[in-house]
N, C-alpha and C positions, 0 to 999 in steps of 0.2 A: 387833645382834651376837648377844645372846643373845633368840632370839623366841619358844624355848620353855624353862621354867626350871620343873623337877620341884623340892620342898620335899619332904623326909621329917621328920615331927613323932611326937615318943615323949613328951610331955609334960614334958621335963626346959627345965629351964631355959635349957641351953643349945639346945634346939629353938625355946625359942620368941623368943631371939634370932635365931638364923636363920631365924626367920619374917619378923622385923621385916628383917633384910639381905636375903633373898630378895622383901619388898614393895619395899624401894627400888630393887634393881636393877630389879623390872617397870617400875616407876615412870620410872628414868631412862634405861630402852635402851627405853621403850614396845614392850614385850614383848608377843608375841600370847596367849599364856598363862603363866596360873601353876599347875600344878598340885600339889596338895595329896594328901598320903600318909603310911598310918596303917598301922603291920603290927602284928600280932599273931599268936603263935604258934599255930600249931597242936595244938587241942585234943584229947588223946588218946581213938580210940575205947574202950579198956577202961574210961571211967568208966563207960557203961554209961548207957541212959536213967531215969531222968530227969534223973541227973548231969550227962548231956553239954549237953542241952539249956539246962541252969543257967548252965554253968560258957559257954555261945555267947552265950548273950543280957547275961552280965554283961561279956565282953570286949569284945563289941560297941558296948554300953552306953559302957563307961571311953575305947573308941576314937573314938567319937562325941563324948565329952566334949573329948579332947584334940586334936580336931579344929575342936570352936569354940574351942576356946580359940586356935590355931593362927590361925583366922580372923577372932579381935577383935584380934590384933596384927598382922595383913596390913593391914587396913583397905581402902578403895578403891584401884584398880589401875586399867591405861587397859586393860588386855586381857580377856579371857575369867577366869573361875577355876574351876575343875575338881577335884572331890577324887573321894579312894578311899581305902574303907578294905580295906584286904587280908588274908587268912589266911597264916601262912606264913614261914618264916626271914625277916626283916626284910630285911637285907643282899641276897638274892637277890632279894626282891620289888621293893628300890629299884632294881636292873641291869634287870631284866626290865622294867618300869615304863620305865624310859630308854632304854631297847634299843624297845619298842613304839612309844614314841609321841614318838620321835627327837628327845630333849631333849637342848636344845643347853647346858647344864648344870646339877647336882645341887648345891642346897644342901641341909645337915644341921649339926647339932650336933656337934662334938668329943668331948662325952660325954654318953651317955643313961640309960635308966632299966635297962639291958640286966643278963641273971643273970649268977650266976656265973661259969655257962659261955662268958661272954662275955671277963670277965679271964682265963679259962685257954686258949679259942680264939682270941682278939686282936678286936677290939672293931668292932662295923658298920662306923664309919666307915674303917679301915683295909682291911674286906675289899671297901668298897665304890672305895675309890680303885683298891686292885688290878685290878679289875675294868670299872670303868664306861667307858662307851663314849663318853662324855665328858670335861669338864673339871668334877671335883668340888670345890666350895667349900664348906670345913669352918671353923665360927663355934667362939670359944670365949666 
């Protein structure tokens, strides 16, 4: 039923509960994949070099971190696992992300590590339900 199952991971706790729901569903519909998804905003050009440089390779860095972390609580899976780490509004990179690579549903956390502007805009996972091309599966 679900043979391709996209995972969005921000490091918060409740991401990496829906790690762990997002391994057992591959697990019990032996899902052809899992893929694994990491966004990060995009870094403003006016820092200016060697700011930007800094400020790419430390995001990179933290997004990488909460990417294994995402993938010591998947554990083994019968299918493929595939990650990405992305530049870019979160929320749109998770639709685009599922909209590409025609995933038959989006697991994510209920609340992440998101700014401010995230409580006065309404929050990933609701812009992501709006949107996805899918059936979204939000963990609390």
């Amino acid at each position: 039923m679900f043979e391709r199952i996209l995972l969005a991971v921000d490091g918060s706790e409740h991401a990496l509960r829906a790690a762990r729901q997002a391994a057992d569903l591959a697990r019990n519909m032996r899902s052809k994949e899992l893929r694994v998804i990491v966004s990060y905003d995009t870094i403003p050009i006016y820092l200016g070099e060697p700011n930007m440089q800094i400020a790419y390779v430390n995001r990179k860095s933290e997004a990488e971190k909460i990417l294994n972390d995402a993938l010591k609580e998947i554990g083994e899976i019968p299918g493929k696992l595939v990650t990405n780490v992305l530049e870019g509004d979160t929320a749109s990179r998770i639709i685009e992300s599922a909209e590409v690579h025609k995933s038959d549903i989006i697991v994510l956390g209920s609340r992440g590590l998101g700014s401010l502007a995230g409580l006065l805009l309404g929050s990933v996972s609701q812009k992501v339900v709006a949107h996805a091309p899918c059936p979204v599966l939000i963990i609390r």
